[in-house]
Structure formats: C-alpha cells, structure tokens
FIFI-355202 format. One record per residue (C-alpha): residue number from 1; residue in three letters; x, z, y. Coordinates in pm, whole numbers, m for minus. Last residue first. Layout:
N
num_residu_xx_zz_yy
NUM_ALA_X_Z_Y
...
***
This chain:
532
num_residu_xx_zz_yy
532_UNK_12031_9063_11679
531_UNK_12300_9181_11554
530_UNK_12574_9129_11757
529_UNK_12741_8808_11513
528_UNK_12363_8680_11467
527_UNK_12317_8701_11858
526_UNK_12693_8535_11904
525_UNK_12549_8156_11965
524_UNK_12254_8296_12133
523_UNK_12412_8448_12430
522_UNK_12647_8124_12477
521_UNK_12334_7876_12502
520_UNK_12162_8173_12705
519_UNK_12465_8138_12981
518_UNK_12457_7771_12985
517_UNK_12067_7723_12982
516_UNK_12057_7968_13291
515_UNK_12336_7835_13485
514_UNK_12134_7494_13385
513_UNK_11837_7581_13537
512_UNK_11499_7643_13331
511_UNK_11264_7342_13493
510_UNK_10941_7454_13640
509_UNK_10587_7422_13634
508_UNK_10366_7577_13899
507_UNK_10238_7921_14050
506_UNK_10280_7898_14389
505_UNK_9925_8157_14528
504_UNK_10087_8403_14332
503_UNK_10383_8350_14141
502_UNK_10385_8254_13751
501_UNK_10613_8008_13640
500_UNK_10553_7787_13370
499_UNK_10816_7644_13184
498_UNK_10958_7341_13079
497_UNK_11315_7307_12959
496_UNK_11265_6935_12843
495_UNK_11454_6806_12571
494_UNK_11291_6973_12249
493_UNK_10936_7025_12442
492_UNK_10794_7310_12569
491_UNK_10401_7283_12635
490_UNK_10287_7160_12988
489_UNK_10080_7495_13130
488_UNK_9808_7239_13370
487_UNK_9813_7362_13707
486_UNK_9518_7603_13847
485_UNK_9269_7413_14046
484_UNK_9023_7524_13851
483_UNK_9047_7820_13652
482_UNK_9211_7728_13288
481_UNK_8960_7708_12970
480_UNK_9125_7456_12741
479_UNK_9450_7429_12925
478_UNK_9616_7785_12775
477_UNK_9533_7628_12447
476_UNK_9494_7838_12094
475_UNK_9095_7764_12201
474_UNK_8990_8153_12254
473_UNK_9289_8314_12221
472_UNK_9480_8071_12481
471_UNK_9195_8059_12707
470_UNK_9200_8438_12764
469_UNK_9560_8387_12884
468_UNK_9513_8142_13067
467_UNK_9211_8263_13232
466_UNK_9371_8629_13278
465_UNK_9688_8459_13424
464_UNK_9474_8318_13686
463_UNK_9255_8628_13746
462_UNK_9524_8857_13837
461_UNK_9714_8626_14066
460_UNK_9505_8673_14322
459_UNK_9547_9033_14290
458_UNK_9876_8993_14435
457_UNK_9899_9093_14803
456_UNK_9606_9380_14732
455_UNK_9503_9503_14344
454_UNK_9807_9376_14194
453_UNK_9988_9508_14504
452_UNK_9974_9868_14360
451_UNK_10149_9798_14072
450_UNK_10001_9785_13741
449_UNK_10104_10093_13482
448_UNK_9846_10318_13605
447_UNK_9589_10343_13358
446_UNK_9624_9980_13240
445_UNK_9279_9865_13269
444_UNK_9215_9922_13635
443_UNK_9514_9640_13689
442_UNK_9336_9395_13475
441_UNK_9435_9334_13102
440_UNK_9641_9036_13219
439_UNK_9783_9155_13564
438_UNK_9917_9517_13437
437_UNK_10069_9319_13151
436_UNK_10270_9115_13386
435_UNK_10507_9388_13469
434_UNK_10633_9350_13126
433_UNK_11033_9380_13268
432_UNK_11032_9378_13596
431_UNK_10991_9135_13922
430_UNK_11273_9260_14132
429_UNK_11434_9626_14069
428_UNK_11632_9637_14425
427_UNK_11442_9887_14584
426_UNK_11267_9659_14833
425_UNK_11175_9419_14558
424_UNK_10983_9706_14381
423_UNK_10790_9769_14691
422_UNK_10727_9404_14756
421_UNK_10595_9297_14474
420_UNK_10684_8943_14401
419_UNK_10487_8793_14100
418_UNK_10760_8597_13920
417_UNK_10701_8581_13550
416_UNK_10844_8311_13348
415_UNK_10654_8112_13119
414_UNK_10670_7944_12797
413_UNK_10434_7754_12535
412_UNK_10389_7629_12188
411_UNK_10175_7374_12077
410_UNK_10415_7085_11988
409_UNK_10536_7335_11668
408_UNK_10812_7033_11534
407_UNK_11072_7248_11422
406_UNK_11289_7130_11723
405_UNK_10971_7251_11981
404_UNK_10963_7585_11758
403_UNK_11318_7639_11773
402_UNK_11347_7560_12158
401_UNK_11042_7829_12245
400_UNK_11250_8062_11987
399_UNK_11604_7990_12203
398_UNK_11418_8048_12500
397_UNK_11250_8392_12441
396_UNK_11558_8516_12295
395_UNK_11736_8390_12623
394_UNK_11502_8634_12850
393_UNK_11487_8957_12638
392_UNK_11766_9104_12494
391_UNK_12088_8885_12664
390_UNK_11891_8801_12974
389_UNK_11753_9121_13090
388_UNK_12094_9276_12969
387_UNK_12322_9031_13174
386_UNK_12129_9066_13479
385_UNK_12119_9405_13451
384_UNK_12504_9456_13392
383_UNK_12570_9244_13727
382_UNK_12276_9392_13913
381_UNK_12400_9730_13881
380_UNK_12775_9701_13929
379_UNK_12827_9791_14256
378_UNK_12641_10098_14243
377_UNK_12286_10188_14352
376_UNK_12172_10360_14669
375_UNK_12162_10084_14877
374_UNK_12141_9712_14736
373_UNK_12380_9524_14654
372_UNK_12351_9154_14510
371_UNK_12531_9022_14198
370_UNK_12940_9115_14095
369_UNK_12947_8822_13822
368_UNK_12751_8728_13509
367_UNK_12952_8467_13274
366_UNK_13288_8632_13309
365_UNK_13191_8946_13219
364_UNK_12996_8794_12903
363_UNK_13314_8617_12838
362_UNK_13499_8962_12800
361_UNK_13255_9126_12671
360_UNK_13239_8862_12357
359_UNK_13659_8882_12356
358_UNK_13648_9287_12319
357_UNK_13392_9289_12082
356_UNK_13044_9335_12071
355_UNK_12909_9505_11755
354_UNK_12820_9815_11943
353_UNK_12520_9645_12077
352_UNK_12271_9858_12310
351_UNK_12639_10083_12310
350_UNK_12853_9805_12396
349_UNK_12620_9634_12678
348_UNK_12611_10010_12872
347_UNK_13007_10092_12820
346_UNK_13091_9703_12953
345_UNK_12891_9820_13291
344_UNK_13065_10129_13293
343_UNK_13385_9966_13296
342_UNK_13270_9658_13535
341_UNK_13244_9929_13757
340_UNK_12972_10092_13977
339_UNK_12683_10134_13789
338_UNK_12487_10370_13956
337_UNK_12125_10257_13830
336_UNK_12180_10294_13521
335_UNK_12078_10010_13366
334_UNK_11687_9967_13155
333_UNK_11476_9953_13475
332_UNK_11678_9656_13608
331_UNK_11743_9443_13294
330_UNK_11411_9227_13301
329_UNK_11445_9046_13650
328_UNK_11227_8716_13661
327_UNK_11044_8848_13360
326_UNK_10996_8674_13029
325_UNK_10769_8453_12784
324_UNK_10670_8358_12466
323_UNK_10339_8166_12399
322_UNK_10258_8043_12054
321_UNK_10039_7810_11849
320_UNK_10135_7910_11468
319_UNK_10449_7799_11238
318_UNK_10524_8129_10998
317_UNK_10893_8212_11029
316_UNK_11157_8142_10856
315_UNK_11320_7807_10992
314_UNK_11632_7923_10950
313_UNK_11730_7956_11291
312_UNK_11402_8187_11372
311_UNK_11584_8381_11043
310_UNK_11890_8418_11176
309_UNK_11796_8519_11518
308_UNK_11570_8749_11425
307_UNK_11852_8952_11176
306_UNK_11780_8869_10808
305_UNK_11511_8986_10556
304_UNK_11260_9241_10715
303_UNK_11014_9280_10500
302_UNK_11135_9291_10236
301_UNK_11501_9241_10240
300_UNK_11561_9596_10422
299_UNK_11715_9472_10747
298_UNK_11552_9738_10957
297_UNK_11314_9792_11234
296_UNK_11368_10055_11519
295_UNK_11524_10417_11596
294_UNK_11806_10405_11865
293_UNK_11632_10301_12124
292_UNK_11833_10329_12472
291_UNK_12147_10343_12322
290_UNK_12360_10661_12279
289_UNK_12654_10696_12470
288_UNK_12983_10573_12359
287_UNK_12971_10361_12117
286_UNK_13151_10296_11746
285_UNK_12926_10465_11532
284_UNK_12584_10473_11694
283_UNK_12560_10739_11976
282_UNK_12274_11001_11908
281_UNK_11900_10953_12072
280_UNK_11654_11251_11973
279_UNK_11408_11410_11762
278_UNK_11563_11766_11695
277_UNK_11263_11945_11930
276_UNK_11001_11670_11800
275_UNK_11078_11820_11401
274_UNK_11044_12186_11485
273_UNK_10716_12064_11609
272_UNK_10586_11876_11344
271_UNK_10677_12137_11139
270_UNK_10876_12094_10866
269_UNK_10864_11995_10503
268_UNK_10932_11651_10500
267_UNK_11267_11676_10609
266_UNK_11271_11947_10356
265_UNK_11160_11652_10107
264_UNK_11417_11416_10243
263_UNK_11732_11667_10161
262_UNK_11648_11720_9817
261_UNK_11918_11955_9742
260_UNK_11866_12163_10042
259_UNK_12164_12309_10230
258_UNK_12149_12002_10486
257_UNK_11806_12071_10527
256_UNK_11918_12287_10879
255_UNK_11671_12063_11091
254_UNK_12055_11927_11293
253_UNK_12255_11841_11002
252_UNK_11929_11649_10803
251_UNK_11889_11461_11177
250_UNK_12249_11370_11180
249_UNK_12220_11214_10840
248_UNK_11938_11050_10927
247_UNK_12061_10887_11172
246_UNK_12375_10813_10994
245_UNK_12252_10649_10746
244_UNK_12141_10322_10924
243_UNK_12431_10136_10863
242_UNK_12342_10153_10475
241_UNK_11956_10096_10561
240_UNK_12043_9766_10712
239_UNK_12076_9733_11137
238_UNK_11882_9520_11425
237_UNK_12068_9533_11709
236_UNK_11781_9472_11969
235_UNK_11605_9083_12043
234_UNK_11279_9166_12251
233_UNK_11006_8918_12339
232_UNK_10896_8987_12665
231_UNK_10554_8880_12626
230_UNK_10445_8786_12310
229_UNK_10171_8574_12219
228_UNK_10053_8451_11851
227_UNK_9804_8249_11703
226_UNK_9644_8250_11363
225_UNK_9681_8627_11222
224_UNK_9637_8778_10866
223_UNK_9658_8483_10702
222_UNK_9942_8630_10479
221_UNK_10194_8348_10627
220_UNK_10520_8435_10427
219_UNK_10781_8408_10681
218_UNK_11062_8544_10500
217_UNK_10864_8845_10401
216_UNK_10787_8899_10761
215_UNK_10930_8634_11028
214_UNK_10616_8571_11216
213_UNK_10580_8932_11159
212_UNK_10899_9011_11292
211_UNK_10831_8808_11589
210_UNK_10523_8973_11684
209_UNK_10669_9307_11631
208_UNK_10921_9186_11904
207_UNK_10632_9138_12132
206_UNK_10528_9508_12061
205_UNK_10847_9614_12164
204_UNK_10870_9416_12495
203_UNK_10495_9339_12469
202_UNK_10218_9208_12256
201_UNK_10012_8943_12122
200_UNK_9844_8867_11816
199_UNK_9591_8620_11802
198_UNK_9323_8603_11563
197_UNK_9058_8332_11450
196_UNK_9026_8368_11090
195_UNK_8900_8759_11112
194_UNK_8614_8614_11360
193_UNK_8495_8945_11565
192_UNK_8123_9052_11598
191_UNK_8204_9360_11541
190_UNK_8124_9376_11176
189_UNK_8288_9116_11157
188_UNK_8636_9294_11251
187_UNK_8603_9448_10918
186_UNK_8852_9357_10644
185_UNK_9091_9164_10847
184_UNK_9098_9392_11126
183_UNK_9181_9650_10890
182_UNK_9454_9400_10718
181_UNK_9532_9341_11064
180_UNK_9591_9756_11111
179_UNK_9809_9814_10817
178_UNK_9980_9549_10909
177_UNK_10095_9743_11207
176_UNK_10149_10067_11015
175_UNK_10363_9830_10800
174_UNK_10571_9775_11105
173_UNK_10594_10099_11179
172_UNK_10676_10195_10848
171_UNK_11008_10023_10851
170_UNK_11124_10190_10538
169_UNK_10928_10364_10279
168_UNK_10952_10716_10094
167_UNK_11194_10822_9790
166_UNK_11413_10586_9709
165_UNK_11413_10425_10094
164_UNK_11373_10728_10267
163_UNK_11730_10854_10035
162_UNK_11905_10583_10099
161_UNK_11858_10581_10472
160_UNK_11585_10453_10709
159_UNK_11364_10676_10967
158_UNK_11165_10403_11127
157_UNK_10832_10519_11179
156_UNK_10865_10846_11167
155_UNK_11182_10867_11308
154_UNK_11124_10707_11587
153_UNK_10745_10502_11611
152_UNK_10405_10551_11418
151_UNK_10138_10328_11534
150_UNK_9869_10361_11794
149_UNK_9563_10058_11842
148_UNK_9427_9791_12035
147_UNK_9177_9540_11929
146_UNK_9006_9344_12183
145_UNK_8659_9111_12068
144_UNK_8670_8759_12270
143_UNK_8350_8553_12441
142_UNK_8198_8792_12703
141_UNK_8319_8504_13013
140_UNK_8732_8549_12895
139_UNK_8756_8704_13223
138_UNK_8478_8990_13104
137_UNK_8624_9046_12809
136_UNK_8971_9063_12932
135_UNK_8907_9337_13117
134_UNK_8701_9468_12930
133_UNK_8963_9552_12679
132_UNK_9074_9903_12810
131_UNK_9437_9978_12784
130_UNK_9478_10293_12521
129_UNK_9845_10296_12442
128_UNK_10108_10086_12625
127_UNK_10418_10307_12554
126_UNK_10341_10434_12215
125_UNK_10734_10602_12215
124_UNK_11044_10503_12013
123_UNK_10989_10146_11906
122_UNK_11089_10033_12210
121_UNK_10759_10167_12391
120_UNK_10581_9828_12381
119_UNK_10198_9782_12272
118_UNK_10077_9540_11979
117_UNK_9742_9384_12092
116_UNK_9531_9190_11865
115_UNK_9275_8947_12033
114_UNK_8996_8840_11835
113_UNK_8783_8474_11891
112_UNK_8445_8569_11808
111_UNK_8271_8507_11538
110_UNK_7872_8564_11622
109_UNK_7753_8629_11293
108_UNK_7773_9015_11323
107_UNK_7642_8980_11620
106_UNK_7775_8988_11988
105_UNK_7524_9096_12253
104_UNK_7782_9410_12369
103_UNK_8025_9211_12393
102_UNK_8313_9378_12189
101_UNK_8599_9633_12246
100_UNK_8742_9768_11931
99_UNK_8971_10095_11931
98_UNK_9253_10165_11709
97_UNK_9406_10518_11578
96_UNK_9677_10627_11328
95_UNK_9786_10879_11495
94_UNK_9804_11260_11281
93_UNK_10186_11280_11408
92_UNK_10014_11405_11708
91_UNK_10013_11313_12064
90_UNK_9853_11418_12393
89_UNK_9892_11757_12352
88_UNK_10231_11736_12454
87_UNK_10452_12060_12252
86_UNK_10714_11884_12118
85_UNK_10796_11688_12454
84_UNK_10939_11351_12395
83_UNK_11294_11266_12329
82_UNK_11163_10996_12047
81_UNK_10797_10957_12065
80_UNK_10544_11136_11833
79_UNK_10180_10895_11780
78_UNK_9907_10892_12048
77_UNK_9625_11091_11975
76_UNK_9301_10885_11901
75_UNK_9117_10785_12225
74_UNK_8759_10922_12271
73_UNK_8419_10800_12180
72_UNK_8399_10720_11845
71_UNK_8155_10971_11710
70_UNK_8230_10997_11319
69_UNK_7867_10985_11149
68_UNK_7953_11199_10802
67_UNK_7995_11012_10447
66_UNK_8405_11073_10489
65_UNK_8614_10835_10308
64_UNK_8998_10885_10332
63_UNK_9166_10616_10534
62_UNK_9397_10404_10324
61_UNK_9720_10435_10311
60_UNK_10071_10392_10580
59_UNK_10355_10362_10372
58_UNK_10591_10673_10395
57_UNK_10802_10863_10585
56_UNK_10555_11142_10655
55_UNK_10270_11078_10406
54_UNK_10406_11362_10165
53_UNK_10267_11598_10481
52_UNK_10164_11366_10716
51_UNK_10090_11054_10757
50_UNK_9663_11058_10833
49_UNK_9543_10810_10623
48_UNK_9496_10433_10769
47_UNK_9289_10285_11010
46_UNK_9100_10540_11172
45_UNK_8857_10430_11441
44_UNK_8963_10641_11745
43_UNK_8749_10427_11989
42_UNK_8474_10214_11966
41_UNK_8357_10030_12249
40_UNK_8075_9833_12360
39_UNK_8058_9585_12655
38_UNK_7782_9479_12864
37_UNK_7879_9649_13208
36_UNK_7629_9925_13180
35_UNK_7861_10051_12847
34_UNK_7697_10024_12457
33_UNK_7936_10343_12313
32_UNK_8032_10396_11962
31_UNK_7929_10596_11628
30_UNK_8159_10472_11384
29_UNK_8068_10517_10997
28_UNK_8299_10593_10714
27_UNK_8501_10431_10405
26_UNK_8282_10096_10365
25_UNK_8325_10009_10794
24_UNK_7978_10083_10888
23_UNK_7883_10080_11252
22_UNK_7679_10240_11447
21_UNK_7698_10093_11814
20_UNK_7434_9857_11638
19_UNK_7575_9494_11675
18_UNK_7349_9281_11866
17_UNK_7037_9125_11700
16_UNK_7007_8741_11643
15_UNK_6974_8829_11243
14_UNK_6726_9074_11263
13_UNK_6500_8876_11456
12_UNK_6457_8597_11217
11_UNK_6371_8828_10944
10_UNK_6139_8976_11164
9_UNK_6011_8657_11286
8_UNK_5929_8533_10911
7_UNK_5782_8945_10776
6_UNK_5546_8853_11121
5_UNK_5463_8492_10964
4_UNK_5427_8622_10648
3_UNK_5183_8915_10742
2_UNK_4979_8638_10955
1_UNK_4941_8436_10610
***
C-alpha cells in the first residue's frame, strides 16, 4: 500500500518538476545553464545543417544527429555580413544558431507564452545578435520563454540569379527564419514554451521579415506564429531574380569563376574567406552609388509573391494581433551626414530606389524642405533624412496599421518612439532608428546598443515599454498587463490616426498630424511603382 502511495507522489512529482538543463531535442541533446537569477539558458542550439559546402546557396536542412551531450553555453558564430572583415572570428558561414531563455521553474507542461525575435542588420549583417532574454523574463514576472537566433544574410542568404535559382534556393534567409519556427514549433515544449502561443517580433530588418512572413506564400497562415510585432518596419526595393542578375554576375567577374562553365558551383567552391574579401555593395543599374543594402528578399512567386505594398493592399497577409511602430527621426544614421545640396540629396533617395523618376523626386523635394542645421553636417541632411526615415520606415508602418484597421484586424496597434536622449539630440541624429530595442530587452541586455541615458534620464521609461510589450506576448493586448498608471495603448482605428507615443515620464496617445498623413498618403501611392 505504502509502496503505491510513494510510486503515487513520485509520479506526481515528476510532472511539477522544472525542465532539466539537459534537454532532448530528437537529433541531439543541450546541456544548458540554471542562472542565480532563476532563468536558464541554452545557447548555440543548432537549428538547421551547417550551409556550407553544397549547402551554400541553398535551403537551410536539418541538423545532423549527434548522440554526444552538446554543452550549450556559448553564442553560436554570427553569420558573414556584407563589407565585413574576412578574417573576424566572430562569424562563420557555419551560423545557424538560436538560444532559449526560460524560467528556470517552467515545465514541460507549463506553456508559456514564446517570444520570437528576428534581429535587424538590413539583411546584410546579424546586427542584433545575442541579446539576453532575461530581461524580458523578469518584466514579463517569469511568465514568457525568448528565442533568439543567427541567420544567413548577403550573398548567402540572398544571392538570386538564374542560375541560384536552378541550381540552389532563393531568399534563404528567410527560409533560414522558418527554419527556426518550425524548430520552435517542434520543440519549444520542451522548454516550457507554448508552440500555439508565439509572437514574432523584430526590428528594422528583422521587422520587415515579419511582414514578409505575414505575407509568405501569399499569406498562407502555416501556424507557425500567432501574434506579431515589428518595430521599424522596413519597406526596401524589393527586386525579381531577373533584376537581380547582376549581383551575381559581378560577384562571378570578381571570384575569377567567370571562366568556369558552371559558374554557381565555383561560387560554391571557394573559401569562405576569398568569398568575404569580394562580398561587397555595387551600384544597381541605373544609380549612382551603391545602396545601403544591396542584398535582400526577392520577388520569386513563392515565397515572396508581390512587392509589400502590393500584397498588404491585397489583403495578403495572414490577419494576427499586431504592433508596428517607428522612430521620431529614422533617416539620420542612414544619410550622409554632409549633404549639402538638394543634388546629393536626390543621388541618396535614387540609389535606395533607382526606380524613382524625375517627377516622383521632384514632388518628394517639394514635400520635405531645407530642415534644421546643425554644425558639422551639410545643408541638406535633415531634408534627405527626413524624407528617408519616412519613405522606408515611418509611412510603411502607417499604411499597414490603416490596412489592418480597413481589413477589419480591431487588435492592432501603433506607436511612435520619442525617448529624448540628449547626446544624440545634441548631434543632430534625434530619437533613431530602433533605439527602442535597447529599452525593451533592458539596456544590460543589448551589449552596448542602448544609450547611456537608458540607464540614467530615461530608464524610467525602460520598464513601461517592457510591460507593454511583455503584455502584448503574453495576452496579444498591450492593456492586459500594463504598469499602473501607465495610459491605456487605444488600438488604430480606420478614421482615427491613433498612436501611442513613447516619451519618458509623457508618454500618451496621440494623433498622426496631417503634414504627416499628407506626405505618407503620397509615399504610399508610388511604393508599388518604387518597389517597395
């Protein structure tokens, strides 16, 4: 009788117990680390096979099984970044990483609400890679899992001509991506994660992943995420393979495979190394100076079927709770500083979108005017930033917070960001692009990338956005779990313009003003015609 009771409690026991730090995901095991401040991590969990070798420009895999205890307690290598230094040790075209974060007394029946972060970089470099989660952990009150994780960007992620699409895959990136929720899918559980509660977010880059897979496969909902928010969604020229060509042309010219018959597999056959030194921005036909990014998603009518704009317009997309959002100032990193005539300033705009014509620039001149000075920059600096922050970032994020009101999405929110820093301020750059990611991971979580004030004039902003934010992937609500005190985030609405604007100690509702509404309204009708 006693020897049931015991076998009972045992039983009973085994099922209340927090996750082992071992963990079994099928193909491997993860060793990983129970920290003093009741959170566990695992990091450099491989996701997918290692893409090299006939792997370069191809579809990420599956992760080759291994029966040995893999100790997951360092970062995976970060993945090759356009213009970066060949010989870095801190990446690897071997990059396929993601770390978990988890309370440490979650269970595998616990089900936690899972947040999926997709970092920036442009689609050229990993530029958010390896923020801690417990940050968010703890502000969420030890009730979400974090996912974060590498994937591959430039050329090998987005390499895209005739012959990467017979013989390889295009937009890899972006597969690497689902890759990773199709991971998350299989074995967040095990973490004490809920695979049918997820919300992806992400930034600049990583935001615009969000809308591409809100758009994937014409908006074919997969399941694979519930919830969505992006911050700093980003609308670049988005070409098809055929306009893509000559990237990879000039990269066959440059390696020396132009001599090879099968151009692709001597691509294929080089160093890593060799590769990085020739791994570089070129003009696209038609511009001036190379772009920014030059290497990013393409129309290939799979997975990516139509330019964002079009296919937000067309109702494409899958219909989820959502939060999109922008910067007070996103342009002013991006411009050249010494912009000094409306020349140079047309030169910048025409070669982030060489489809512009003369008549577009022209009312796009018109529509953003000589702006403030400040020293050491050019005349022009402001003007073409405020035109670039709105035109790829801020009115995308409008137009989809008005599609989803008009389709009928009621939960669906917007903000603007407007924590003053005075440093930045000082120099002329404003509130920047993304800056607000230092705030909700937690400025020690971001190695580095929060400003300084975050921690002193503005840390009290720090915990509000955390609880909205942390509330949103919890409940899909930024309400549900708010600080008190805190305004209540109205949703957008069809007629309404309402957005949330984040400043410390005055953060409160606000109305988008009509110079604003005017100049998007114009920046969206030509965003198919661009691009976009």
């Amino acid at each position: 009788m006693l020897c049931g009771i015991f076998f009972a409690v045992a039983i009973s026991l085994r099922w209340v117990q927090a996750v082992n730090p071992l963990v079994d995901v099928s193909y491997t095991r993860y060793q990983g680390t129970s920290l003093p401040n009741g959170i566990s991590q695992w990091l450099g969990i491989r996701y997918a096979a290692p893409p090299i070798g006939s792997l370069r420009f191809a579809a990420p895999q599956d992760p080759p099984s291994d029966s040995f205890i893999q100790l997951a307690n360092e970062h995976g290598l970060l993945c090759l970044g356009t213009g970066a230094s060949p010989t870095d040790n801190t990446t690897s075209e071997d990059c396929l990483f993601l770390d978990v974060y988890a309370p440490t007394n979650a269970t595998s029946k616990s089900k936690l609400p899972v947040y999926f972060f997709i970092q920036g970089g442009g689609f050229n470099a990993n530029g958010n890679a390896n923020y801690n989660g417990s940050g968010l952990i703890k502000a969420s009150g030890m009730n979400i899992v974090v996912v974060n994780f590498n994937y591959r960007v430039g050329p090998y992620g987005f390499l895209a001509s005739r012959e990467v699409l017979a013989g390889g895959s295009v937009n890899n990136g972006l597969k690497d991506q689902r890759k990773a929720l199709e991971w998350l899918q299989k074995y967040i559980s095990r973490f004490g994660g809920d695979p049918h509660h997820v919300t992806i977010g992400g930034d600049s880059a990583g935001a615009a992943s969000v809308t591409l897979h809100l758009t994937a496969y014409g908006g074919r909902d997969d399941g694979l995420f519930h919830a969505t928010a992006a911050e700093s969604q980003s609308f670049g020229a988005i070409l098809n393979v055929e306009e893509s060509q000559y990237q990879y042309d000039n990269l066959v010219i440059r390696t020396g495979c132009v001599d090879e018959e099968d151009t692709l597999a001597c691509l294929r056959s080089l160093s890593a190394t060799f590769l990085q030194e020739n791994n570089y921005n070129t003009p696209s036909p038609g511009a001036q100076v190379a772009p920014l990014f030059m290497y990013g998603p393409v129309i290939d009518n799979d997975f990516v079927q139509n330019y964002t704009y079009g296919a937000f317009e067309q109702g494409r997309f899958v219909h989820l709770p959502a939060i999109f959002g922008d910067d007070t100032n996103e342009g002013t990193i991006f411009t050249p500083k010494n912009t000094s005539t409306i020349g140079q300033s047309d030169t910048f705009l025409q070669s982030q979108f060489p489809a512009l014509t003369f008549e577009q620039l022209r009312t796009i001149n018109s529509l953003y005017p000589v702006a403030e000075q400040y020293p050491d920059s050019g005349k022009y600096w402001r003007q073409v930033s405020n035109a670039y922050g709105e035109q790829r970032y801020i009115c995308p994020g409008i137009f989809i917070s008005n599609v989803y009101a008009h389709g009928g999405v009621s939960r669906n929110w917007n903000y603007r960001w407007n924590a003053i820093d005075q440093a930045y301020a000082a120099a002329g750059y404003g509130v920047t692009h993304t800056v607000e990611v230092g705030a909700i991971w937690g400025p020690e979580n971001t190695n580095g990338y929060a400003p300084a004030s975050y921690s002193t004039t503005n840390a009290a902003i720090v915990p509000v956005v955390q609880a909205y934010w942390t509330s949103f992937i919890r409940s899909f609500d930024p309400n549900t779990y708010r600080l008190p005190g805190t305004p209540e985030w109205g949703a957008w609405t069809p007629d309404g313009y309402q957005r949330l604007m984040f400043q410390t100690n005055a953060t409160a509702m606000e109305t988008v003003l009509e110079d604003q509404k005017e100049r998007c309204a114009y920046l969206t009708s030509i965003g198919v015609a661009i691009k976009q």
